[in-house]
MIPA-508222 format. One record per residue (C-alpha): residue number from 1; x, y negated, z negated; residue in one letter; chain. Coordinates in nm, 2 decimals. Each point is the difference from the previous one (the first is absolute). Last residue first. Example, Ala and Ser with C-alpha at 12.3 -4.5 7.8 and 13.67 -1.06 7.14 Angstrom:
<nodes>
+------+--------+--------+--------+------+-------+
: resi :   east :  north :     up : resn : chain :
+------+--------+--------+--------+------+-------+
:    2 :   1.37 :   0.11 :  -0.71 :    s :     A :
:    1 :  -0.14 :   0.34 :  -0.07 :    a :     A :
+------+--------+--------+--------+------+-------+
</nodes>
This chain:
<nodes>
+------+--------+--------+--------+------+-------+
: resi :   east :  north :     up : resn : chain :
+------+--------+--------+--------+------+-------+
:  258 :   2.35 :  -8.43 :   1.87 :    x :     A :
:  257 :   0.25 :   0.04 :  -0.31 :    x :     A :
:  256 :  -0.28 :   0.06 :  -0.29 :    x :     A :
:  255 :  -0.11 :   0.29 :   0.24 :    x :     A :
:  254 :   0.39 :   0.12 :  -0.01 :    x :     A :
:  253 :   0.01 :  -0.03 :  -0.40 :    x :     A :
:  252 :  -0.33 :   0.20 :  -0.04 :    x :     A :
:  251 :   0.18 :   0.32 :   0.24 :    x :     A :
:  250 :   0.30 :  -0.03 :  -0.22 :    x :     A :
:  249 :  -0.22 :   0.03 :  -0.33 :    x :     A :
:  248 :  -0.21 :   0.28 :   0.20 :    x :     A :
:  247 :   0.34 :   0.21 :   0.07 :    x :     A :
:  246 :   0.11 :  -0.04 :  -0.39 :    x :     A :
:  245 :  -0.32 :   0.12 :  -0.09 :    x :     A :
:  244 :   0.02 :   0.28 :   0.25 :    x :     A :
:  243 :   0.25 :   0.14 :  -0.14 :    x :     A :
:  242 :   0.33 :  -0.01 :   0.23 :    x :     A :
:  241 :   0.20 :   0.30 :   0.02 :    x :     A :
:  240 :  -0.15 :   0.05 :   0.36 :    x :     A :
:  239 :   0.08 :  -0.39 :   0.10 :    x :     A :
:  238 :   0.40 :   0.14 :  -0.03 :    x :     A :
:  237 :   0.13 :  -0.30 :  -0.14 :    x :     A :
:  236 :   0.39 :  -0.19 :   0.07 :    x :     A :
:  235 :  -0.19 :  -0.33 :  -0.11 :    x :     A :
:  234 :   0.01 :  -0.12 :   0.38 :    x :     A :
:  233 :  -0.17 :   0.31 :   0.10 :    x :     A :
:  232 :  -0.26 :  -0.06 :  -0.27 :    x :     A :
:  231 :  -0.05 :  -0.35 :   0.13 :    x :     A :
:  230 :   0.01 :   0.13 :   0.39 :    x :     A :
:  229 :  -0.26 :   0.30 :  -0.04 :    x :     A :
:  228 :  -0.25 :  -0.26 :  -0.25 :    x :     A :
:  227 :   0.05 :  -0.21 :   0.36 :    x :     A :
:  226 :  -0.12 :   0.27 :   0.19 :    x :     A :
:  225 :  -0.30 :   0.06 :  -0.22 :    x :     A :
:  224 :  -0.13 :  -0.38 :   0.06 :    x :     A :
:  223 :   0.09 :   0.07 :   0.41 :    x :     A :
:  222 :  -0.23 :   0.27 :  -0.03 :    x :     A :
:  221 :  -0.28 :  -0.10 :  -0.17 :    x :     A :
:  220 :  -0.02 :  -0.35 :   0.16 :    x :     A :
:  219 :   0.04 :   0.21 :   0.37 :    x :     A :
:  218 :  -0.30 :   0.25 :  -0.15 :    x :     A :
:  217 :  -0.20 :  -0.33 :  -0.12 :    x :     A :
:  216 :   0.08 :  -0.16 :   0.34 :    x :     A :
:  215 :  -0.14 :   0.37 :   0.15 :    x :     A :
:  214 :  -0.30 :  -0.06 :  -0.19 :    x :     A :
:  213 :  -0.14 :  -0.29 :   0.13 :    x :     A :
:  212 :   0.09 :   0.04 :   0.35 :    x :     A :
:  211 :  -0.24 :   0.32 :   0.00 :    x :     A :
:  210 :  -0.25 :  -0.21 :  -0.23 :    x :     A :
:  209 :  -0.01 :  -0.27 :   0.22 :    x :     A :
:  208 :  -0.16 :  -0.32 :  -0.20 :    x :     A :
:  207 :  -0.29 :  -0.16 :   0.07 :    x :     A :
:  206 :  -0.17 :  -0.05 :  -0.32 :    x :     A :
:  205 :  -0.23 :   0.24 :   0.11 :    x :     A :
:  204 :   0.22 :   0.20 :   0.17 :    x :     A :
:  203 :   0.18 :   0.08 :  -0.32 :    x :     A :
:  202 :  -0.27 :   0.08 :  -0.21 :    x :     A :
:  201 :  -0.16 :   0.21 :   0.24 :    x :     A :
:  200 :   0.40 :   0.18 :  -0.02 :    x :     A :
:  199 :  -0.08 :   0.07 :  -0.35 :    x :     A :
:  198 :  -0.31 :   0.13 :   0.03 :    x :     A :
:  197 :   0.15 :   0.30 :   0.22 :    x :     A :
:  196 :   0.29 :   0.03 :  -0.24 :    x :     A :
:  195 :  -0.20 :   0.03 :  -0.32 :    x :     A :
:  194 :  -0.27 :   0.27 :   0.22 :    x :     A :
:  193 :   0.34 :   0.20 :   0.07 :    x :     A :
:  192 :   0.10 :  -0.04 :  -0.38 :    x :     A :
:  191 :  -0.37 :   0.15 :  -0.05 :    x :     A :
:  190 :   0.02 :   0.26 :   0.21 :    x :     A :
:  189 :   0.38 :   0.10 :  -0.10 :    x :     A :
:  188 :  -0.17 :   0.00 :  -0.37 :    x :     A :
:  187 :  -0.29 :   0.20 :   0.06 :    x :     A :
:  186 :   0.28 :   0.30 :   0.14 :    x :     A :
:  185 :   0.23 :  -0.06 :  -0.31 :    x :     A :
:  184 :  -0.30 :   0.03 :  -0.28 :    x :     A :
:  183 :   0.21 :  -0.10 :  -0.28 :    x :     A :
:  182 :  -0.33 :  -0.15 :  -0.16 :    x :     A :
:  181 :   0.23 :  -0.32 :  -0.12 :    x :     A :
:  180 :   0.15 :  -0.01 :   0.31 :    x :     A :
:  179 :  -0.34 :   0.03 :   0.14 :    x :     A :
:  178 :  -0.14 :  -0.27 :  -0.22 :    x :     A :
:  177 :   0.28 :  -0.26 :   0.08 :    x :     A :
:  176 :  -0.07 :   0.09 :   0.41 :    x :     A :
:  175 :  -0.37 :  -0.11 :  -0.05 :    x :     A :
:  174 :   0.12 :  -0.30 :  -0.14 :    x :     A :
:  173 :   0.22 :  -0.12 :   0.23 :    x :     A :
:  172 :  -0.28 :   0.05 :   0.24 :    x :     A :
:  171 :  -0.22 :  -0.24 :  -0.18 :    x :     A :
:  170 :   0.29 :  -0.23 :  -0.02 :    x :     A :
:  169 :   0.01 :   0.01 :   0.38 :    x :     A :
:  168 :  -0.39 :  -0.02 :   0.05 :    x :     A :
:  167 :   0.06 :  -0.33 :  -0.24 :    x :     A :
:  166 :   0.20 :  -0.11 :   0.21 :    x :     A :
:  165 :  -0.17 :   0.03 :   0.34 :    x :     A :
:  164 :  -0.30 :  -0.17 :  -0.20 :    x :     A :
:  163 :   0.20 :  -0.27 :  -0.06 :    x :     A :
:  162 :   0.06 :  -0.08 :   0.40 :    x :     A :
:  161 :  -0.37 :  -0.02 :   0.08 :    x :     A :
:  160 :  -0.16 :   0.10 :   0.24 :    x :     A :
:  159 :   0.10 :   0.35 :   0.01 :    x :     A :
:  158 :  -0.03 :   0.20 :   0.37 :    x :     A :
:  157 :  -0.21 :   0.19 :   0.18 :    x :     A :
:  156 :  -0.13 :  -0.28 :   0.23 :    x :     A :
:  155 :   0.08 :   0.19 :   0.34 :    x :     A :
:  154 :   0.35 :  -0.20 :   0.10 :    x :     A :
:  153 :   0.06 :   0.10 :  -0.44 :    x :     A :
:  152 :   0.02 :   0.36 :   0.12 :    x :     A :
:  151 :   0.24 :  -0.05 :   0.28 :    x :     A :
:  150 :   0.24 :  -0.20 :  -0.26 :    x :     A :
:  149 :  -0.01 :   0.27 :  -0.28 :    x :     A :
:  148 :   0.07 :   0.28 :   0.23 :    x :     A :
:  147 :   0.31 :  -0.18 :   0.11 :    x :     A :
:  146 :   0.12 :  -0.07 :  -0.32 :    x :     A :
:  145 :  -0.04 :   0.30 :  -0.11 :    x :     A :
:  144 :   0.17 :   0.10 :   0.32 :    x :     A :
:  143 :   0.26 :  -0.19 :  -0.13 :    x :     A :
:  142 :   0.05 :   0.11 :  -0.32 :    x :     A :
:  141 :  -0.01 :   0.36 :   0.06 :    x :     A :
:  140 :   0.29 :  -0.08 :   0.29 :    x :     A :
:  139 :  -0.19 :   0.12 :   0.38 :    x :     A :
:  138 :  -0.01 :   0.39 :   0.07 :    x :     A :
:  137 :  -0.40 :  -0.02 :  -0.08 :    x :     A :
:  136 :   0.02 :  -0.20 :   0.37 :    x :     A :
:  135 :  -0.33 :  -0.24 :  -0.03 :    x :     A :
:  134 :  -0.18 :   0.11 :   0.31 :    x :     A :
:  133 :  -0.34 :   0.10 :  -0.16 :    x :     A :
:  132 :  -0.03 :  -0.26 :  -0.25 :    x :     A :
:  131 :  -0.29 :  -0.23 :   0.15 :    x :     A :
:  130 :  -0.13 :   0.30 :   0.09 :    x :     A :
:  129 :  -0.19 :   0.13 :   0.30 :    x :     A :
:  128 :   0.31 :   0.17 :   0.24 :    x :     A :
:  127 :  -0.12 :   0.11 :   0.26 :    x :     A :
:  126 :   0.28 :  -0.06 :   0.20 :    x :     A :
:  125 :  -0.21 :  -0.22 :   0.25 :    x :     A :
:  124 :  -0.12 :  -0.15 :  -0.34 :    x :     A :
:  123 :   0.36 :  -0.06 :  -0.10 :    x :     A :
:  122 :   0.08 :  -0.20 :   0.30 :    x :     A :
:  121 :  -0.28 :  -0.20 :   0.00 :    x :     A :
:  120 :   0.08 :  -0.07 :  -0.35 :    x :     A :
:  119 :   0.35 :  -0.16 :   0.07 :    x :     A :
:  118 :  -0.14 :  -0.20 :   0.26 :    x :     A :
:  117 :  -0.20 :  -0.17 :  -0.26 :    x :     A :
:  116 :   0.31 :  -0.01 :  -0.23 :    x :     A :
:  115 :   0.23 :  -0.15 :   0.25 :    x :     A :
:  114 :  -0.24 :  -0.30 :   0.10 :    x :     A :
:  113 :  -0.08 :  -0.06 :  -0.41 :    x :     A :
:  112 :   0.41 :  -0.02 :   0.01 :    x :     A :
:  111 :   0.01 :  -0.24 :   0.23 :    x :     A :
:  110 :  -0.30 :  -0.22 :  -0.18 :    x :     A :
:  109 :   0.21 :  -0.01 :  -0.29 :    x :     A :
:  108 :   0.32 :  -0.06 :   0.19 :    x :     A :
:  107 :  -0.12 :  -0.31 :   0.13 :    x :     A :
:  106 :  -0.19 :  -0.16 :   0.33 :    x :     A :
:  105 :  -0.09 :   0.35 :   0.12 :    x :     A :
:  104 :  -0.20 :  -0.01 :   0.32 :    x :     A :
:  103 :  -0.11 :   0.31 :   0.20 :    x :     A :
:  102 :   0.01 :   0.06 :   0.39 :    x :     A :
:  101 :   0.24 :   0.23 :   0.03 :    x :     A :
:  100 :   0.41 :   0.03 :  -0.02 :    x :     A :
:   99 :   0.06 :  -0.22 :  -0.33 :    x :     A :
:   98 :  -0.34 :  -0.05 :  -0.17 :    x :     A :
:   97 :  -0.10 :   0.34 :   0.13 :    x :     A :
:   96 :   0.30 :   0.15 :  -0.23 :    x :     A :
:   95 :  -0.07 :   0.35 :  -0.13 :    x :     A :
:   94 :  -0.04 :   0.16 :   0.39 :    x :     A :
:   93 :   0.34 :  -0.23 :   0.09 :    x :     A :
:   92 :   0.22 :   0.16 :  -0.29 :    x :     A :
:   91 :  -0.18 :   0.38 :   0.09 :    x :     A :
:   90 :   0.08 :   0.02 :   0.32 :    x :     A :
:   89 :   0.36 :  -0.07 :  -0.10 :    x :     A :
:   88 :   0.00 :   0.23 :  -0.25 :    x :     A :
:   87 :  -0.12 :   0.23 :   0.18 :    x :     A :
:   86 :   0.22 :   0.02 :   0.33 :    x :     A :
:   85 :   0.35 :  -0.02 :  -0.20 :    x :     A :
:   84 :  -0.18 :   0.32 :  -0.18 :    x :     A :
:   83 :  -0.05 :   0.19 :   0.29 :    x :     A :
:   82 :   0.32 :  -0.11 :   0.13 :    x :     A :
:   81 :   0.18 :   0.16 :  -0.29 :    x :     A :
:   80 :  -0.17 :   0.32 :   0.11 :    x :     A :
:   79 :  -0.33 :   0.19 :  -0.13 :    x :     A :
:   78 :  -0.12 :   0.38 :  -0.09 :    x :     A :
:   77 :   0.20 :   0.22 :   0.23 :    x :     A :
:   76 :   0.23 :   0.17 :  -0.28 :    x :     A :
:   75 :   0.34 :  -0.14 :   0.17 :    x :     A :
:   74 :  -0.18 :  -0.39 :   0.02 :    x :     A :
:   73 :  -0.14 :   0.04 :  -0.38 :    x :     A :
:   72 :   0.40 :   0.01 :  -0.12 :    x :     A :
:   71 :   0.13 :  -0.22 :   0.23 :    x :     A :
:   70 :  -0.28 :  -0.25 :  -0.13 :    x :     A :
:   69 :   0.12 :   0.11 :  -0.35 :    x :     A :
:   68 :   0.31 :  -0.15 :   0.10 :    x :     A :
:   67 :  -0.08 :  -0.27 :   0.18 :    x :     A :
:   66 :  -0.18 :  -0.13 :  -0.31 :    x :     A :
:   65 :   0.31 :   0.14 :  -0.25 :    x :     A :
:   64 :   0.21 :  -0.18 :   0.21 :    x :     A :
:   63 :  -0.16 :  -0.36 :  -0.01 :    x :     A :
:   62 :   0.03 :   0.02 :  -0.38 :    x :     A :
:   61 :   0.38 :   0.00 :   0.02 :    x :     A :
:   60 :  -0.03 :  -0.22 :   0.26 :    x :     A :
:   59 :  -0.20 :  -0.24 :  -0.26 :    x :     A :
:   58 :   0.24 :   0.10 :  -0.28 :    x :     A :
:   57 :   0.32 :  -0.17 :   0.19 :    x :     A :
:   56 :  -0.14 :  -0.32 :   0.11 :    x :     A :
:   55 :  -0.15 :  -0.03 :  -0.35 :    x :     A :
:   54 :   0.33 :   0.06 :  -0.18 :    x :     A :
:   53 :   0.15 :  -0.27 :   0.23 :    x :     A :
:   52 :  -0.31 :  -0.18 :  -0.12 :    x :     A :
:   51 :   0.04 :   0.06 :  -0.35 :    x :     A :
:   50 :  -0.29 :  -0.26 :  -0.10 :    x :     A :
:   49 :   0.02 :   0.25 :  -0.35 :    x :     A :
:   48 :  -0.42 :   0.11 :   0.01 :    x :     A :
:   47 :   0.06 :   0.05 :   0.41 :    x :     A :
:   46 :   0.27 :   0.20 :  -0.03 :    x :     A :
:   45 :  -0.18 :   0.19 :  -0.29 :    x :     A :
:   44 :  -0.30 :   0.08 :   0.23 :    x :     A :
:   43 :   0.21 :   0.15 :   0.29 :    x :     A :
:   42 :   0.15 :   0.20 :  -0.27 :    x :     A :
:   41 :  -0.34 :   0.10 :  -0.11 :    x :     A :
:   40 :  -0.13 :   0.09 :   0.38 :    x :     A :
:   39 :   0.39 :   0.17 :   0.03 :    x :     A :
:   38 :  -0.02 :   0.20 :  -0.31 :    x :     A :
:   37 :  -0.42 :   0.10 :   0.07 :    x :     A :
:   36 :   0.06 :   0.11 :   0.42 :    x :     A :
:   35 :   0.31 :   0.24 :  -0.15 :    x :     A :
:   34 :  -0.23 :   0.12 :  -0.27 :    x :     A :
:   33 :  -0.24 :   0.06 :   0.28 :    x :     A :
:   32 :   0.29 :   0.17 :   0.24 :    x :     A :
:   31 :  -0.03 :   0.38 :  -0.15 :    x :     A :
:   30 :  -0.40 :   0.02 :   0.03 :    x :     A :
:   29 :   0.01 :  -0.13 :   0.37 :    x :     A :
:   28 :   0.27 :   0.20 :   0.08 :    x :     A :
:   27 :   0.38 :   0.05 :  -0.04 :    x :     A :
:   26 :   0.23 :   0.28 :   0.09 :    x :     A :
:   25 :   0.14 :  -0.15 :   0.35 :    x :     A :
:   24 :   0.11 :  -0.27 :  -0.16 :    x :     A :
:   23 :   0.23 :   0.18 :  -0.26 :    x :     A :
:   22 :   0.14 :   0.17 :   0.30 :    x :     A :
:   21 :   0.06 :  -0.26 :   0.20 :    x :     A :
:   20 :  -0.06 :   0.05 :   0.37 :    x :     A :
:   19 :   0.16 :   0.18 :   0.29 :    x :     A :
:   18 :  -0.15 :   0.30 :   0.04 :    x :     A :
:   17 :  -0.37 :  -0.03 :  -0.17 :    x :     A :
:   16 :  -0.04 :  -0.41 :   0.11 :    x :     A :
:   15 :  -0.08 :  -0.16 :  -0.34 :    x :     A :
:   14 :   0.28 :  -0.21 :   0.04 :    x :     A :
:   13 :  -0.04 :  -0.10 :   0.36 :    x :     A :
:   12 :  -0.37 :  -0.08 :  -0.05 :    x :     A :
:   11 :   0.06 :  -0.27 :  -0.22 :    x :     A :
:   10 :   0.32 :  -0.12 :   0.22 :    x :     A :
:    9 :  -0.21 :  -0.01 :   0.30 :    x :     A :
:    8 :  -0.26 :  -0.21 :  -0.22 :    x :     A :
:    7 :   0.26 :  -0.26 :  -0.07 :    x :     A :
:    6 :   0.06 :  -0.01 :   0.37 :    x :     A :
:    5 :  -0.34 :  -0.12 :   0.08 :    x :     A :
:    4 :   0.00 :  -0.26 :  -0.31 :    x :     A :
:    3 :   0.30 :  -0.17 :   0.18 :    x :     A :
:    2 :   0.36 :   0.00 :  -0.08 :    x :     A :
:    1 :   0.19 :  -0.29 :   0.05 :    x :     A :
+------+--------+--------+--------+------+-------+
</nodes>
């Protein structure tokens, strides 16, 4: 049974200069972040399926590129894996009082209002005077949206009513109709940006994820074109000699189907 001690020796072992991996020994910080992404999204998609053998699997996956980049900040000085073992857990009792001080929490509302006042003191130690300041920019678009959304309404700068979200949405829409019809490419990303942004106030305010949201509509999209593959595979057709009349009339008669 190895042990988290020994999974750090084999870490260090392959970036070791004589005796490591070569590809190993090449990467850093910049090089392992689209590593960090696949595994983080993997992780996710494990979790999205119920996969748990999958999930077992992704979550050391994910553990590696942590010890890792911890290797990687240990050889240049900066911090070791123990550092962060040592942060995190400081930092799971500072953010709950109700569990390790002398706060109460009778529900998960009043546990999270616990977690967010400790979460300011934190940020004003690191000087950090914004409600938005630590929002990652690296986060999904539509998520940290979202996000930005959410920490705004905590403050009262929010709709109050649901229709009005709406009607900012078709106000959009119509912003990004005149700047097709202009032709004015840079006004139109803008706009389309502004479209997006409503759009997901629309979804939180009728509480739905707009992250989760659209990756069902990117599964629906993709298994509906899968299944155009399969009919025109069955018919002996090469889906590039296809017009795309012919591929819309298969694509009607799947969504008649579900």
């Amino acid at each position: 049974m190895a042990t988290i001690t020994q999974f750090l020796e084999v870490v260090a072992r392959l970036r070791d200069p004589q005796r490591g991996c070569p590809w190993d020994i090449q990467q850093n910080f910049d090089t392992m972040l689209p590593n960090l992404l696949e595994e983080t999204y993997e992780v996710a998609e494990a979790l999205h399926t119920h996969d748990k053998k999958a999930l077992r699997e992704e979550l050391g996956d994910l553990l590696l590129q942590v010890v890792f980049l911890s290797q990687l900040a240990s050889e240049e000085g900066s911090f070791t894996f123990q550092d962060v073992l040592n942060d995190i857990h400081d930092k799971l009792i500072f953010r709950h009082p109700h569990v390790f001080g002398e706060k109460s929490a009778q529900n998960s509302e009043e546990a999270l209002a616990n977690w967010e006042a400790q979460k300011a003191q934190e940020k004003l130690a690191k000087g950090q005077s914004s409600i938005l300041d630590d929002l990652p920019f690296a986060l999904p678009a539509l998520t940290r949206a979202n996000k930005l959304q959410k920490r705004c309404a905590k403050v009262g700068f929010d709709w109050d009513n649901p229709e009005d979200v709406l009607a900012k949405v078709e106000e959009e829409l119509n912003e990004v109709k005149a700047e097709i019809t202009a032709q004015n490419q840079p006004a139109l990303e803008e706009e389309l940006g502004d479209l997006l942004f409503a759009t997901v106030n629309l979804c939180r305010h009728h509480q739905v994820d707009a992250e989760a949201s659209l990756r069902y509509a990117n599964v629906k999209f993709e298994n509906r074109f899968k299944q155009i593959e399969l009919r025109l595979q069955k018919q002996g057709k090469n889906i590039t000699d296809c017009s795309l009349a012919e591929l819309d009339q298969h694509w009607q008669a799947i969504k008649m189907l579900e």
